[in-house]
Residue, then its C-alpha position, 0 to 999 in steps of 0.5 A: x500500500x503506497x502513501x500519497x502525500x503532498x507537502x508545501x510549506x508557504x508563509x502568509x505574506x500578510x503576517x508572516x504566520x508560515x502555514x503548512x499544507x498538505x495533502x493526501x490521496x486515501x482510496x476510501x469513502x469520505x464520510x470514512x475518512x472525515x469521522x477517522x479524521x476527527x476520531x480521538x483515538x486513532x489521533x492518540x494512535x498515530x501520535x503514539x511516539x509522543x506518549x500524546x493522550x487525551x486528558x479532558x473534553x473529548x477523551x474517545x470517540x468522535x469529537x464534534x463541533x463546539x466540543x473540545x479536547x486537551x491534549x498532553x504529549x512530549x514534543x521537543x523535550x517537554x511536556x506540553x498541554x494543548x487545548x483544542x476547539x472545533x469551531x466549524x464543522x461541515x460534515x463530511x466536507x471539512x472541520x477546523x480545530x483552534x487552539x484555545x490554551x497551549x504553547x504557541x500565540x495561535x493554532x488553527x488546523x483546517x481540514x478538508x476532504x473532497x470525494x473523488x472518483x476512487x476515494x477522497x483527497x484529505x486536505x490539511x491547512x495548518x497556520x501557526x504562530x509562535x512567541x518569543x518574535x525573532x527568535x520564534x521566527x527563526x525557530x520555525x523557519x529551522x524546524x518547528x515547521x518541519x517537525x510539525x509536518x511530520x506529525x501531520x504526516x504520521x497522522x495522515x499515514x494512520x487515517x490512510x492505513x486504517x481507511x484502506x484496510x478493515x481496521x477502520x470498522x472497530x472506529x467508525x460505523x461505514 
């Protein structure tokens, strides 16, 4: 089974806020893909390697608009506590999840999926903004950027993973 995924790195020119955007080929149905996409479990899955866990709001199953999940894993040689919110939901075409409380001045993951004939392309957008001002810049340019794409990129390998094979059937109902 290959793992189609795209990756470009663009930085907003209005603000400087960099962005990643990714996308993904998954040979499944979209409504699959999107309730994989927002299924908290297979999340704590793909990001296993982190130790990240679910630790308030949403802990397992699905999560749905106005719902929130608190996030802690080991990123960059810290524990980290991430709130997330899911502010807009357009099932099965798209939902986002804003940062309300964590490390970074603003977090805004917007995901897109979008049928095709032989399955559903999963779009990711990820704009982000750190503290610290110069020295943030520079530390997303040299590798806060990349090591967040990585992550994205073994999220989406598991959605894929499980999409394509029957693993998806002890997450989702279709």
């Amino acid at each position: 089974m290959s793992h189609q995924c795209g990756g470009s790195l663009i930085f907003n020119s209005h603000t400087s806020m960099p962005s990643i955007h990714l996308t993904t080929f998954i040979a499944a149905p979209i409504e699959r893909v999107f309730d994989l996409s927002r299924h908290i479990g297979l999340h704590k899955i793909s990001q296993q390697h982190n130790n990240e866990e679910a630790i308030a709001g949403v802990t397992s199953g699905l999560i749905n608009q106005g719902e929130w999940v608190t996030w802690k894993a080991k990123h960059l040689f810290k524990t980290r506590i991430m709130t997330v919110k899911i502010t807009e939901m357009k099932s099965p075409g798209y939902f986002e999840g804003v940062m309300e409380k964590g490390d970074f001045v603003s977090y805004t993951h917007k995901h897109h999926f979008k049928e095709v004939q032989n399955g559903t392309i999963m779009i990711d957008e990820l704009e982000f903004e750190t503290p610290y001002n110069v020295f943030g810049k520079l530390l997303n340019r040299v590798y806060l950027t990349n090591y967040l794409q990585q992550l994205l990129h073994a999220r989406n390998k598991t959605i894929k993973d499980f999409a394509e094979t029957a693993k998806w059937k002890s997450y989702v109902g279709h």
